[in-house]
N, C-alpha and C positions, 0 to 999 in steps of 0.2 A: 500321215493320211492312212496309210496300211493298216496304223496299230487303232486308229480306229474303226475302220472299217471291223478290225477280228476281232474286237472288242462287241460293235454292234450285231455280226454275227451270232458269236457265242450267247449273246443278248436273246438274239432271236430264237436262235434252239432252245433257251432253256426256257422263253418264253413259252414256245409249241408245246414244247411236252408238258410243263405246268398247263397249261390250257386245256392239255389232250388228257392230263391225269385228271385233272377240274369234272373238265366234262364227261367223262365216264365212271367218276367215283357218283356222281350227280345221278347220271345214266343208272345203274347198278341200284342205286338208291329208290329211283324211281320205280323202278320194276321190283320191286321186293317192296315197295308200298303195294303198286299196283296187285302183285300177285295176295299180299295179305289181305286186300279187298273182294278179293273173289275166293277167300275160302272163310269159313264159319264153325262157331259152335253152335250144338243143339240140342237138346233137351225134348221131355214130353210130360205134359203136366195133363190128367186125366182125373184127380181128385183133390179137395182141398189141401190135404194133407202133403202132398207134391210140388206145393206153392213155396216152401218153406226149404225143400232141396233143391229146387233150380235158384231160391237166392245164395244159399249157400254155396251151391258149384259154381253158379256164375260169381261170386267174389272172388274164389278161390282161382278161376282161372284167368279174372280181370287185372289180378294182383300180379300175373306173369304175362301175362301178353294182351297190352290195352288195344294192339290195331284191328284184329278181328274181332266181327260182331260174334254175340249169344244170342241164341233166337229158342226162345221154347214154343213147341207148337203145344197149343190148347185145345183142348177137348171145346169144340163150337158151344156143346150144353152148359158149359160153366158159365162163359161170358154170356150167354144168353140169359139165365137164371137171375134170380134177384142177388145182387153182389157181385154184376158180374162188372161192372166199372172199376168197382172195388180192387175188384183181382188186377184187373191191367193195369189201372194208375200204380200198385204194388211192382208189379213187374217191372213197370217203364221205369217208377222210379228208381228203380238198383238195376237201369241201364241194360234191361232188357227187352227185346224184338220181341212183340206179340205175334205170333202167325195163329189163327183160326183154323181147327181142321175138324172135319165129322165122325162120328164114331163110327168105326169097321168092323161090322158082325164077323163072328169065328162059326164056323158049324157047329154044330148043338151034339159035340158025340161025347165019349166016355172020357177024351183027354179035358174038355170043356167042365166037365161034370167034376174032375177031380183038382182043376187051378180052377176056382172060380177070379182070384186074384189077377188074373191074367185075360179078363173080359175084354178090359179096353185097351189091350195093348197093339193091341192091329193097326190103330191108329197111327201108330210110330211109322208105317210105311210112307207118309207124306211126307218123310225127309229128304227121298226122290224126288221130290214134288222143287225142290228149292233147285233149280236150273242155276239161279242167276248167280251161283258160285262152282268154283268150281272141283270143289275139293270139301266136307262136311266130314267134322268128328262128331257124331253121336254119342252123347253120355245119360245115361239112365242118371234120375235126380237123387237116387241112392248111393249115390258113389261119393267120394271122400278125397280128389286127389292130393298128395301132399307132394307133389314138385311140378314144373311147369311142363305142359304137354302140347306146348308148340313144335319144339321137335318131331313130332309125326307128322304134322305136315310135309315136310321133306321127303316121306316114302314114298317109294316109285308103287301105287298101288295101282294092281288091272282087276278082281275081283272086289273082292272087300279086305281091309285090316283088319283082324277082332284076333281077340286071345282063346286057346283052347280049352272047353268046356272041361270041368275039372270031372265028372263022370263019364262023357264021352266027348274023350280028348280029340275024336278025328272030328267032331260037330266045332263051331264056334259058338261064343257067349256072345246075345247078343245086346249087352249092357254096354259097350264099348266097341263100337265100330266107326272106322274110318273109311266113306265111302263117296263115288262121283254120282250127283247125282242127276239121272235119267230117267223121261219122260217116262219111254217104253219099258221101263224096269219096272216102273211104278204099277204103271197099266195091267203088267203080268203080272205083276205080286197081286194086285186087287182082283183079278179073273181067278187066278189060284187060291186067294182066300176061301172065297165063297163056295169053294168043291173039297180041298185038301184039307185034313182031320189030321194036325201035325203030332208030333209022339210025345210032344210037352203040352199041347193044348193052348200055346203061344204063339207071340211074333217069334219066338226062338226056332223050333222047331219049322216055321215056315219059310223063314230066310232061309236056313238050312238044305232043305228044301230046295229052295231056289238058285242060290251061290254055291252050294255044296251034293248036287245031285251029281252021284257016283265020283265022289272025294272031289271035286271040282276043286275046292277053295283047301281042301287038305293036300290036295299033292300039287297044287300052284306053288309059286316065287315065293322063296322065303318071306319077302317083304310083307307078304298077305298076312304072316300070322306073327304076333306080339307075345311076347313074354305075359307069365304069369304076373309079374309086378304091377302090370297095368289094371289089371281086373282081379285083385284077389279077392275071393269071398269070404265074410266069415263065417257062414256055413262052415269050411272049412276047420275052422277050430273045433268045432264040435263033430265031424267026419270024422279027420284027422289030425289032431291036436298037435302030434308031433312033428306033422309034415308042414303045419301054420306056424310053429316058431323054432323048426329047427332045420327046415330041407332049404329056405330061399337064402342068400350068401349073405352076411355080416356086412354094412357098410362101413366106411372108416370113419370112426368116433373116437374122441379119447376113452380112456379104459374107465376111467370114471362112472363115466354116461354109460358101458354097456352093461351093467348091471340095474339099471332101472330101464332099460330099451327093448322092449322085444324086437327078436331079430326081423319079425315080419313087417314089424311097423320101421325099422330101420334101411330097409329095402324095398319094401312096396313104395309103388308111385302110386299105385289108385287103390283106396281098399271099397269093395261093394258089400252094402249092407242087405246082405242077401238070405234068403230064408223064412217068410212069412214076414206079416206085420209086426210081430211082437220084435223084430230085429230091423227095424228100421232105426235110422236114429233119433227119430222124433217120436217114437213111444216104445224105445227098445225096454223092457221088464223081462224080469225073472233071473237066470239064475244065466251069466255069461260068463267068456275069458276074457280076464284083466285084459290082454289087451285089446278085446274086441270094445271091451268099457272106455279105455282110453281112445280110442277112435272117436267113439259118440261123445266125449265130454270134447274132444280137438273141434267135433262139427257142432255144438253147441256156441262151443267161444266164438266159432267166425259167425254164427248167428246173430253173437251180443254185443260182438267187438265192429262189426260191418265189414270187415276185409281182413284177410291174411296173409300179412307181412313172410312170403315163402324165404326171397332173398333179403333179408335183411335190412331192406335199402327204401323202405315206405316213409313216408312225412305222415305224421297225424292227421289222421280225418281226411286225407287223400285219394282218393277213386273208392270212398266208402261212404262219403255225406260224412255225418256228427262220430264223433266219438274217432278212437284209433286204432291200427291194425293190431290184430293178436300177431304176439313179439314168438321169436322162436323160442327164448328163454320159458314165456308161459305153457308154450307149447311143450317143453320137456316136463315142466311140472303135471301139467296134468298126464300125461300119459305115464311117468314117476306114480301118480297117487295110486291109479288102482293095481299097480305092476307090485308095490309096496304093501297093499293095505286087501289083497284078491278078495277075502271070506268079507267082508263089508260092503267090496260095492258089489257083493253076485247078489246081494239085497236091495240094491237099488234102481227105485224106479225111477220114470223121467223127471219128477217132481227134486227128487236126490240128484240127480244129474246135474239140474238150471243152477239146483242151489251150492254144490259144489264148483260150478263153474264162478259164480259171481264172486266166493269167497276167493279163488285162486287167484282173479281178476282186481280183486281190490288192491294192489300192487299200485294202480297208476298215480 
């Protein structure tokens, strides 16, 4: 009778703590759903041409982290215009959040007069506008990342994230910010707009402004400010050519691969296609750095392929519709071609791009 009473004992404790381990791995579970529901990606799309990089960034970041949404805010005048159903059914369809936002004039001074490029970018301040999360990465649809950037949500941020401005490094870029967003932030940033004549002629220079008046955001908690890897421009190669493929750290490769790798594109997590229109990657022309080419042939593929296979670990045609992920293997080829072949592709234009991409892709 004893031996089984401490039989049914020992029964019961290991029952409890299975139960107790049950229900708080369950717990733990819940709340890390719950919390990836209240935080977001976002985007701003202000001309047609911008349509075509928030598909691109949002496969790219669908491919690492399916539980939080992409939400691009839109310029109101596009969906209004003729095609503007067009545009949304497009968006909806590669699983992105429409949000509608109105255009936000900038003062008419000398910074306005020299970025005309940067007319509609004030708009981007409705990212504050998204309350019902509670945590928002903003990504300019020019950016490229090439590893998954869930990880920053985990930053304890009290201003904003963004990486340091590569001309002034105590300002932040604001193509890449991680920020909470609030009503009253917003309110102020819109009152300030319409008086403050910023030194870029931008939303950069105004958030600046905002988050960074008298180093505010430059001498806060580390946590505020992100490595150069997150936002690298390629501006930079043509600035600084040797600081773009020689100053960021080598990632671990076999030694094979680091002779066709620049070391920029082996270390950056986001590179930003930065520098006027002709350096976007949907009509980059003229005369580039191999690897600034290999970037735009990488953000072509995930255009033609529907998704980018980051970790190796995608089923065909899977969180992309038709067709299948670009493979890491294609991806070393292309970025191999113009690192191999520089004097050919500083001659090509987008037309040379689409078409070099298709021929690497015929693989499947």
């Amino acid at each position: 009778m004893k031996s089984f009473r401490s039989v049914f004992l020992v029964c019961s404790i290991l029952l409890f703590f299975c139960l107790g381990h049950s229900s708080s791995d369950d717990s733990n579970s819940s709340k890390l759903q719950d919390r990836q529901g209240k935080e977001a990606y976002a985007t701003l799309i202000t001309t047609k041409e911008y349509i075509q990089g928030a598909i691109v960034l949002s496969r790219i970041v669908k491919s690492t982290d399916e539980e939080r949404p992409f939400i691009a805010l839109v310029l109101d005048e596009l969906l209004l215009n003729l095609g503007g159903s067009a545009i949304r059914r497009t968006l909806e369809d590669n699983g992105i959040e429409v949000v509608p936002v109105p255009r936000v004039k900038r003062p008419t001074g000398a910074g306005a007069l020299s970025y005309p490029n940067y007319a509609t970018t004030y708009s981007k301040l409705f990212v504050w506008n998204l309350t019902a999360y509670r945590l928002v990465l903003y990504l300019d649809a020019d950016l490229l990342p090439l590893s998954s950037l869930a990880p920053l949500f985990d930053r304890d941020v009290d201003v904003v994230a963004a990486v340091p401005d590569i001309s002034l490094p105590d300002h932040f870029n604001s193509a890449l910010v991680l920020l909470r967003p609030n009503l009253l932030h917003l309110q102020r940033l819109l009152a300030l707009s319409s008086s403050l004549e910023p030194y870029d002629g931008g939303d950069q220079g105004l958030l600046n402004e905002f988050f960074n008046n008298n180093s505010a955001w430059y001498e806060s908690h580390s946590s505020n400010r992100l490595g150069l890897e997150l936002n690298l421009p390629v501006v930079l190669s043509r600035l600084h050519p040797r600081s773009w493929l020689r100053t960021l750290p080598r990632a671990k490769v076999e030694e094979e691969q680091r002779s066709n790798l620049p070391s920029c594109l082996l270390s950056s997590q986001v590179i930003h296609f930065s520098g006027g229109p002709d350096r976007r990657p949907w009509g980059i022309a003229g005369a580039v750095d191999p690897s600034v080419a290999a970037a735009a042939l990488v953000w072509h593929a995930v255009l033609c392929k529907r998704c980018f296979d980051v970790n190796g670990t995608r089923r065909s045609g899977r969180a992309g519709g038709r067709g299948s992920c670009l493979r890491a293997d294609q991806v070393r080829k292309l970025i191999a071609l113009p690192v191999n072949n520089a004097m050919a592709v500083r001659s090509m234009g987008p037309a040379a791009f689409k078409a070099k991409v298709k021929e690497i892709l015929q693989d499947e």
